[in-house]
Phi, psi and omega in degrees: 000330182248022166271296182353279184299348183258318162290271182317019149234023132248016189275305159345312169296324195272324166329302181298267168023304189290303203273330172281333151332291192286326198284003204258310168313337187242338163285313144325284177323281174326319179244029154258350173272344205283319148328326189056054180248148184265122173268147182107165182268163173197147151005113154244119129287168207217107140237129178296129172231154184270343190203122166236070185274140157071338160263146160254221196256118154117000185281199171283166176216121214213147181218117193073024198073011184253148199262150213204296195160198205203163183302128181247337159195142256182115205223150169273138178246098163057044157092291208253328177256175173266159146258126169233152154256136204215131174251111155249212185259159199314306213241090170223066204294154193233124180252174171265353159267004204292188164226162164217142208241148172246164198233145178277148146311288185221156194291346150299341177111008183264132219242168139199192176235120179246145151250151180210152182299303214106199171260186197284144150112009158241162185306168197269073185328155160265157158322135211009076131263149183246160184268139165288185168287344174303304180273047184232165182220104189264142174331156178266121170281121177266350169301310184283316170328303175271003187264312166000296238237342204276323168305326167290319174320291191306015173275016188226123192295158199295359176287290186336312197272317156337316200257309163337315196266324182289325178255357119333286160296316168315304210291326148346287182271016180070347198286345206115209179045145168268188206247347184284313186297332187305297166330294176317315187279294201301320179254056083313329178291357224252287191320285242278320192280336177266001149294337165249045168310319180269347176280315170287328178283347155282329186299330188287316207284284180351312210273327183286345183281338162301303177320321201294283174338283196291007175281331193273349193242030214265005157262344148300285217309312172273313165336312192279291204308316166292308193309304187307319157331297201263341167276311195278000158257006133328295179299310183308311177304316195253050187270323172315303179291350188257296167263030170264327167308306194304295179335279171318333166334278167328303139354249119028256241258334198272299194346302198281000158297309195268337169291328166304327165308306192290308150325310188301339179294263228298338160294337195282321165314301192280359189295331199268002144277332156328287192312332164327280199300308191277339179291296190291342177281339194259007171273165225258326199274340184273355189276323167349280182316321203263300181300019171255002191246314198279001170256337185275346194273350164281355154277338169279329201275337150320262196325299190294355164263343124344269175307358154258353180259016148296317197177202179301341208232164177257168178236112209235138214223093181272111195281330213215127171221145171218156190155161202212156191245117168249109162298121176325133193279135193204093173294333176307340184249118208285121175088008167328301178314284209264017126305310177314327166286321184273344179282312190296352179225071178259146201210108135205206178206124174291164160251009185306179182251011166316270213313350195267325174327000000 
């Protein structure tokens, strides 16, 4: 009985054994892959990016979506760019056409890094060579994405895109909400948006019949774009002369300040004679005078233009004469008297015919 009991605790043993063994193998296995940790020797690069925001030290470096190995460290270059360093595995060959892109993980803001071969026929990087930036890709900014998108958004109220933006993050974070409510709100946004079907298909007609426009004129445009070039680096040369001029301005305005001073009694003077002149033109017997003189000047301005077009000079014609002679009173001289009467009433008139004209 007790060889019994002895093979059955240890064939137990060895069962357990067995089952921790296998269970310490499959728990290794999980977690170097769930880990990304790599075996075997490997590889570091160098790729330049215009933007590496959000990777970090430790992300993935991933090729066709299989982890290749992970980010080691991530430096600013020369002011505007990025550097990241990256370890992948030996024999993950890297060409001088690969590319590297960087990619979201997840709608959290979590990075990794994709490689792609390229196209064919290039060589093999060496160990730390870097890919430039001609051949890189920096993450999709969802910040432009969504300003992109923001006249559409608003076609749905501001409760709506709250609740929306709210069972969006449950559903992330495990937090609650379905995947049915999500679904329910993207198509309200979907109905809100083909009820404005004809309104976005006009702004669209609009915008390409604009596009057109500035398409057919688009050598005016660079015409106007040069010119406007060239007046303003006009202006930039004579920018001195422009502000020695405003300066003499201020000059310039108080001077016609003080001739306006000096000047206003004598405007005020002739204003109140003006006013003077026009009260007696406007009384009815000179309105008489004047529309007898303004109905007579365009037949007098006729005759002197006439009588000037002999020459330089006018030529004057005595059509009419009255008038009268006074003579000394000389009682001593016989018939005097009734000369002295026919000199006081002398007359007469031509008939030529200028004068009948």
């Amino acid at each position: 009985m007790t060889a019994s009991r002895n093979t059955t605790t240890a064939v137990a043993a060895v069962k357990l054994g067995v089952f921790v063994l296998a269970s310490l193998l499959v728990t290794g296995l999980l977690a170097a892959i769930m880990g990304s940790f790599g075996f075997g020797s490997q590889d570091e690069y160098r790729a330049v990016f215009s933007s590496a925001s959000m990777l970090e030290e430790g992300d993935d470096v991933r090729v066709a979506g299989v982890s290749v190995g992970e980010v080691t460290g991530v430096e600013i270059k020369d002011r505007n760019d990025a550097e990241v360093t990256f370890e992948v595995k030996s024999d993950v060959p890297l060409t001088e056409a690969s590319r590297a892109e960087i990619r979201y993980l997840n709608l959290v803001g979590a990075r990794y890094m994709s490689l792609s071969q390229g196209s064919q026929g290039g060589g093999r990087l060496p160990d730390g060579a870097t890919i430039p930036k001609s051949r890189t890709t920096p993450a999709l900014n969802l910040t432009e994405l969504f300003n992109g998108f923001q006249p559409l958004f608003q076609a749905l109220q501001p409760a709506e895109v709250n609740q929306l933006s709210m069972n969006l993050v449950r559903v992330l974070q495990g937090e609650g909400g379905t995947v049915g409510g999500l679904m329910d709100h993207t198509a309200s946004l979907t109905n809100a948006l083909a009820d404005r079907d004809q309104l976005i298909g006009r702004v669209i007609d609009n915008l390409s019949a604009m596009l057109q426009t500035v398409d057919d004129r688009h050598s005016q445009l660079d015409a106007l774009v040069v010119e406007l070039r060239t007046w303003l680096t006009n202006v930039s040369r004579d920018r001195e002369a422009i502000g020695a001029s405003v300066q003499n301005l201020s000059g310039l305005t108080a001077e016609v300040a003080d001739l306006l001073t000096q000047s206003r009694p004598y405007l005020k003077s002739d204003i109140a004679k003006l006013n003077k002149l026009l009260r007696t033109m406007n009384e009815p017997a000179n309105q008489d005078v004047l529309d007898e003189l303004l109905n007579r000047l365009p037949l007098m301005l006729e005759r002197q233009t006439r009588s000037g077009t002999y020459g330089s000079w006018y030529n004057y014609y005595l059509c009419d004469f009255s008038g009268a002679i006074i003579l000394p009173d000389l009682p001593n001289v016989p018939g005097l008297a009734e000369v002295q009467k026919n000199l006081r009433n002398l007359a007469f008139h031509s008939t030529a015919s200028r004068c009948v004209d």
